[in-house]
Every structure is written in C-alpha cells, then in structure tokens.
C-alpha positions, 0 to 999 in steps of 0.5 A: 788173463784178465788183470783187473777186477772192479770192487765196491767198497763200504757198501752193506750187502743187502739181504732181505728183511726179517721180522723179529716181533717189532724190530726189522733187520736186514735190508737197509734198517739199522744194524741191530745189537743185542745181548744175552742174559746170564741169570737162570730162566727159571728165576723169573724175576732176576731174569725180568730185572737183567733183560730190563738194564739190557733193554735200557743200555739200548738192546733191540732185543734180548737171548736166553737160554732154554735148555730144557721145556722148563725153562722154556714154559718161564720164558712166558712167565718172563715176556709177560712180566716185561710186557706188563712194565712197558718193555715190548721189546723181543726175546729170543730163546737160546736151544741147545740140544732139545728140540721140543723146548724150541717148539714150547718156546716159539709160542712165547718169544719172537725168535728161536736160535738153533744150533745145527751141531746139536740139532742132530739124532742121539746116535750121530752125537758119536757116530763117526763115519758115514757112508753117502746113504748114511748121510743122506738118512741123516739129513732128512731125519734133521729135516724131519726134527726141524719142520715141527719146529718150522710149523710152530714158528710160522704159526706165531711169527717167530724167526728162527737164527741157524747158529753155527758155532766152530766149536759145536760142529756134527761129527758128520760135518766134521767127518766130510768137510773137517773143522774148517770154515768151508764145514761151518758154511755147509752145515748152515747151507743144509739147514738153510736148504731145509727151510728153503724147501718147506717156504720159511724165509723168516730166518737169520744166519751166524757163523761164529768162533773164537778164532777171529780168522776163522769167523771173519773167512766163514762169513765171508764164505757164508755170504758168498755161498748163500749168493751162489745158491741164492739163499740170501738172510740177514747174518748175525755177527759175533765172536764167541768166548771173546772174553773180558775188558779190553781184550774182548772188546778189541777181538770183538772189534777185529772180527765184527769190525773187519765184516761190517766194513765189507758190508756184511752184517744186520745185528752184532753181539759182543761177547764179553764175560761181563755183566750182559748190559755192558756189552751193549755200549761196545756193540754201540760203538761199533756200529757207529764208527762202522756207519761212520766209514761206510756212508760214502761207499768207493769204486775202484779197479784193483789187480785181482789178486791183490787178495787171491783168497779171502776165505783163507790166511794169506801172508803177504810176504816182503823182504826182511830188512833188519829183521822187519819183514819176511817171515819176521813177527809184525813189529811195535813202533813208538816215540818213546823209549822204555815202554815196550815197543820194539822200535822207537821213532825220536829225533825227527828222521831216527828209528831205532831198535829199542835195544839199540842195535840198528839206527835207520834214517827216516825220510818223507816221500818227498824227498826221494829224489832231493837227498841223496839216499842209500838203502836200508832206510825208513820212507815215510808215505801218505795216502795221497802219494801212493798213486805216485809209487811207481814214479820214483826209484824206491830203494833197493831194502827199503821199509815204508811207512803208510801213515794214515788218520782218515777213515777208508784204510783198506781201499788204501792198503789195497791200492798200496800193495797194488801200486808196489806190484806194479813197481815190482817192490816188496818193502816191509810196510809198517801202519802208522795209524794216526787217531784224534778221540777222547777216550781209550775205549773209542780208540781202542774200536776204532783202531781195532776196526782199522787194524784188524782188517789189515792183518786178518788179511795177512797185510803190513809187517808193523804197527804204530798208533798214535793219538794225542790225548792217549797215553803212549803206553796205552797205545803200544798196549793196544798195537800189541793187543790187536796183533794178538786179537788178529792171530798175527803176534801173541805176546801175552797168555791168550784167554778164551772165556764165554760170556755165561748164561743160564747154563753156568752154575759158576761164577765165570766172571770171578773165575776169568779174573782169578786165572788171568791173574795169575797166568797172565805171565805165560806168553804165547799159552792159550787159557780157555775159561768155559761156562758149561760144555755146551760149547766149551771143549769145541770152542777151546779146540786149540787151547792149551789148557781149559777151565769148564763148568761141570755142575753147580760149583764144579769144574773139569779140567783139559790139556788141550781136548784131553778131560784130565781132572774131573769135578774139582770144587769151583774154590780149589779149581785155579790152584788146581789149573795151576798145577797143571800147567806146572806140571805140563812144564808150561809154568814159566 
C-alpha cells in the first residue's frame, strides 16, 4: 500500500476568471472582498449613501437584496445615483425566491446571486419524497426557471453567484443526500451542470453555513468535486450568521482563514451583525495576513493518512494524561494564575492546574537525554526539532508542547503527528502560539487563522497564546473563543446572528445586544438572532433556541426548529425569549 502522498501547501487553486462589471476574480487577481447593504432597496438614497461608506472602506463590490421586482427596478435608480458620483464600482443583486426580480435586476447591476434551495417550483417547497422520475421532472423544471435568467445575463454581461446556503437546502436535496455537506455540494453541482449545458461560464460559487466545520468540509468537498467534474469557477468564501464583535470576527477568521490557506478562495465576505462598512477592514486583514503565509508555497511528502478524511470531523485521539488528551475537552494554558485558564505555566519548568491538584515538571527537547526524566512531564518542542522526534525516547505519558511564532503552522502540525506515528507516540500536544502585533484585533485574525485550521481538523489537545503586548486575559479570552468558534470546546452561550439586510424589518443590531446581555451566562446553549426567515429557521437548525424577524416590528419565537410564539412585538420579544428558556429549564 502506498504510504506517502506528495502535497503543495500554501498554493491558490487557480480557477478561471470571472468578469464582475470592472473588477476580475479568480485566476491570480486579488481576492476580492465585499459586503452587503442592510438599508431597504427601495430607499434609494439611504441605500446610495451606505453602498458609498462601503465603497470607501475599500469593497470591490457591493450585495443588496431584492426580493421582489420592486426592488429590483430601484436597483437602477441606486446604480445610477452611484455612477453619477463617481462610484463605477459593481453591484450585485441578492434573490431569494423570485425569479423574475433576477431577470429585471441582471439589467441594471454586474452580478446576480441565486440561492438553489429557493430557486425551485411552488410545490417542491413542501413536497417530500421523490421518486427518480419525480426528481428528474424537477430538475429540468429548475433548468427551465434558470435559462431565461442565463439569456438575460449574457445579454448584459451579468455573472451570476449559485449561493448555497446550509440553512436553505430543497427538500428534495435534503430527501436524498440529508443536510450534509455532501447535499450542499450536489445542489451546487446541479446548477453548475445547468449552465454548463447552456455555455454560460460566467459564474461564482459559495457554499456557506454557520457551523464553521460544515462550510469549511463543504468547500472543500465543492473544489474537490468541481475538479472531478471539471467545472472549475471562482468560490466565494464566507460564514454565514457569524454574528457580532469579537466572536464574528474570529468564526470568520476560522472558516474564511482555514480555506484561504489551503488556496482555496477568490472573494471573501465577512458577516458580521454590524454596520455593513465595518466588515470591510476584517475582510481586509484577512486576506493580508492569508497573502502574508501563503507567498512562498511548501512541497512536501507526508504519510497520507495523516488527514484520512478532510471533508468530515476527525478527532486525532492520544492518551490522557491528567485529564489532557483523549476524549478530554482541549485545555487553556497561561502564565498567570486567577485569569481563567485551566493551567497555568510559572517558574520556568512548572505547569500547574489552575486548582492546584497536578504539578508536572516542564522541560525542553533538548533535554531528553541530559536529565534523568520520569513520566507524566511536559516537553517543550520547536519546529525545527520535530524531524528529530523519532531519535530520542519520548516518555511513556508524556504531554508535548509545540511552540511556534512563524507563519507555516499546518505544514508543521502535519509534519509533527507524522513524525510521532513513525514513533509510535501518541502524547497529548498543546499549541503554544507565540504572536508579535500591536493591536488585539490583528492578534485575534491571525491567531484565529492559525488555530482554527488545527482543531477544525480535529488536531492538538490545548491551547496557549501568547503576545507581549496583549494582555494575558485577552488572550486566554481569545484561546477560549477560537475553541468555540472551531466547535472544539463551547464555554459561553453561542450566538447565531446574520448580519441584516433588506429583508429585516427590525433592529437586528439592538437586538443581538440586548440578548447577548442578558444570556451570555447560559454556557454551552446555542442563541440564534435571525433577520427575516429567509434563512433564519434553516441556519438556526442546531440552535436551541431562535429570536426571528416576522414583519415590521415583530418577532417569532423557536425551541429548537419548533415555532412556539408568534408575532411578539420587537419591545416585548427579549423578556419573552427569556422566559422561554426558563421555561424550558435551560435558565441557569
């Protein structure tokens, strides 16, 4: 059996281009960032004045939603008014549902986005079970739906982005492949084959959901297949409903990070429940610091089953050693006593349990053969010791430490448990990361970046950052987050909160605030806070409980997919949330 595989690391995927009015994507052109309004299309003005502060904080292009052929029609009224003040930049028009706004909307603006989920016939929004004649007729009945769309778009140059979105699946997808990453990709592919067919190749492609795994393994399933079926399009990166301040930014950095860094990936949106413009400088940093790690690319051989399956959740198992390791939660390590981690490092050659109950001694690589050393200790290694792993005697019990500052972490972490397989060792490994910025906020990409990529894929038993001009609470805060952004450790309430656009007919931001502050407490309950139901019930799937816009001023209330309270006014809806959850007995 073959034991080796050759990989290229930190090499882009390159996909043709795609022309979006004046900006190119794809190809080797920069990766793109955009952002999308939240003002109502049919307010012309308010929604020229945002797609400006967006336009100015450096978006290549920017989404609103049309929902109907009314906002469509604006959408000229809007491109004009922006035109006529200098601003040539392209618009992009958001359909859910409508296919005749797609069609008055590809006149005016550069690019379409369509959702297959909702781009279906009437009677498939609750039609079940299908037989294989029944799921054929519904196929060339999307096809016929889409070609009017694809003639108008090649009339006017328009691309179209085929947006699939977790949370919106058909019934029919979901009846034959479930709501798996493996659905989200074969929903893609059938639109992809329609335009194939019918010679449009102006086209981008996005798989999204909340769940960082999920869009992280359906991307990669979406480039993989798309390379097995030679349909290859520029991919659109972004995690949906990824909320607000820090938390969004760093489930954002975990799932848009971890694909950039594979090289997959020609325009990125962050999704934050903020003001639109302030998604911009995240998306920014982002792409910098993923054009930062990836302008030199690596080969390399590693064992192949190092990461037996990439588009599924694969714990890396190892011993547990003072309950670190095994099935045990990843740990948070520090210096400092009293701040919330669950070990602290002092002393120089000491790491304790914050409550005191283990002390394990704490030794360099080096030192292996100099000291005398008994089991359960901690081993300090640097990356350029890893090659040298399987040379020495690595104690039986041991928990090694992979300290690291530079920028190629995931060679690294491959290389490391390949060399420990050879070795036949499996230790707990904590990631010591080692950081040198100014500001959290870069800190907080970066590590975000680097991190996330290592536990989505199941690998390493602790965290431990570090950066001298930070704060140490800060950045047990963040280790803390990024588990939770990776799905690998929940430690707070998680929140599910889209970004708002159009279709919301609340304050969203307001919204989001006031619940967090008041449920931040409840660890380990997952929160969703939902514009309109567009997405909201499908994205919310595995939340327990979910706050979604209804109409103008009101709100639904869910247990889990369940509708249980229906059009409370927006003042009355967190009070109401509230008593839910006590209800429910969730209250703690």
């Amino acid at each position: 059996m073959n034991t080796q595989k050759d990989i290229q690391l930190y090499t882009r995927m390159q996909m043709p281009e795609v022309q979006i009015g004046n900006v190119t994507i794809g190809g080797t052109n920069v990766i793109a960032v955009q952002s999308m309004t939240n003002t109502d299309t049919n307010a012309i003005d308010k929604s020229i004045e945002q797609c400006k502060r967006i336009f100015d904080a450096g978006a290549h292009y920017v989404r609103l939603t049309a929902q109907g052929v009314k906002e469509a029609e604006a959408l000229r009224e809007i491109k004009q008014g922006l035109v006529q003040q200098g601003y040539t930049q392209p618009l992009v028009a958001d359909i859910h549902f409508n296919p005749q706004a797609a069609i008055v909307a590809a006149q005016y603006v550069e690019k379409i986005r369509i959702n297959p989920g909702n781009y279906v016939t009437l009677g498939s929004l609750t039609k079940t079970e299908y037989s294989e004649e029944e799921y054929a007729a519904e196929l060339d009945k999307i096809a016929e739906n889409l070609r009017p769309l694809l003639q108008v778009c090649k009339k006017h140059n328009t691309a179209i982005r085929i947006g699939v979105n977790h949370g919106s699946l058909s019934n029919r997808i979901v009846n034959k492949y479930g709501d798996t990453p493996q659905g989200m990709v074969m929903s893609m592919i059938e639109f992809l084959r329609i335009c194939n067919q019918e010679q449009f190749t102006n086209v981008v492609c996005s798989i999204k959901a909340s769940n960082t795994r999920i869009m992280v393994y359906a991307t990669r399933l979406l480039a993989h297949t798309m390379q097995q079926e030679n349909l290859a399009y520029p991919i659109h990166l972004g995690v949906t409903e990824a909320g607000a301040g820090e938390d969004g930014r760093i489930k954002s950095a975990v799932g848009i990070g971890t694909l950039l860094l594979e090289g997959i990936g020609d325009t990125i949106r962050v999704s934050l429940t903020e003001a639109p413009e302030k998604e911009i400088p995240v998306c920014k940093s982002i792409v910098a610091y993923s054009n930062e790690v990836c302008a030199e690319s690596i080969h390399t051989v590693i064992p192949f089953d190092i990461r037996p399956n990439i588009f599924a959740y694969n714990k890396f198992v190892s011993h547990c050693v003072y309950g670190i390791g095994g099935q045990a939660l990843p740990i948070v390590v520090s210096q400092t006593m009293n701040i919330g981690a669950d070990w602290v490092f002092h002393d120089s050659n000491v790491l304790t349990k914050e409550d005191g109950e283990y002390d394990l001694e704490y030794i360099c690589f080096e030192d292996l053969q100099a000291k005398h050393i008994g089991k359960h200790v901690i081993i300090e290694i640097e990356v350029e010791q890893i090659h040298h792993l399987h040379t020495k005697h690595i104690p039986e019990d041991c928990i090694l430490v992979l300290r690291y500052g530079g920028k190629k972490l995931q060679y690294w972490i491959q290389k490391l448990y390949a060399e420990l397989q050879q070795a036949h060792c499996n230790p707990p490994i904590i990631l010591r990361l080692q950081y040198d910025v100014d500001s959290y906020e870069e800190l907080q990409i970066r590590a975000a970046m680097d991190a996330g990529s290592v536990f989505i894929d199941g690998f390493c038993d602790g965290l431990w950052i570090e950066n001298q001009n930070i704060p140490e609470q800060q950045c047990v805060e963040l280790a803390f987050a990024i588990l939770q952004a990776t799905r690998a450790r929940f430690s707070k309430t998680e929140f599910i909160a889209c970004p708002s656009c159009g279709r919301t007919l609340f304050n969203i931001e307001q919204a989001l605030t006031q619940v967090k502050a008041k449920t931040n407490h409840l660890q380990g309950l997952k929160i969703a806070v939902m514009g309109c139901i567009v997405n909201g019930p499908g994205e919310m799937a595995d939340a327990d409980y979910g706050y979604v816009g209804a109409g103008r001023g009101m709100v639904h209330l869910y247990r889990r997919q369940e509708l249980v309270k229906k059009n409370i006014p927006e003042h009355e809806a967190v009070d109401a949330l509230i008593a839910l959850i006590r209800e429910n007995g969730d209250w703690k």
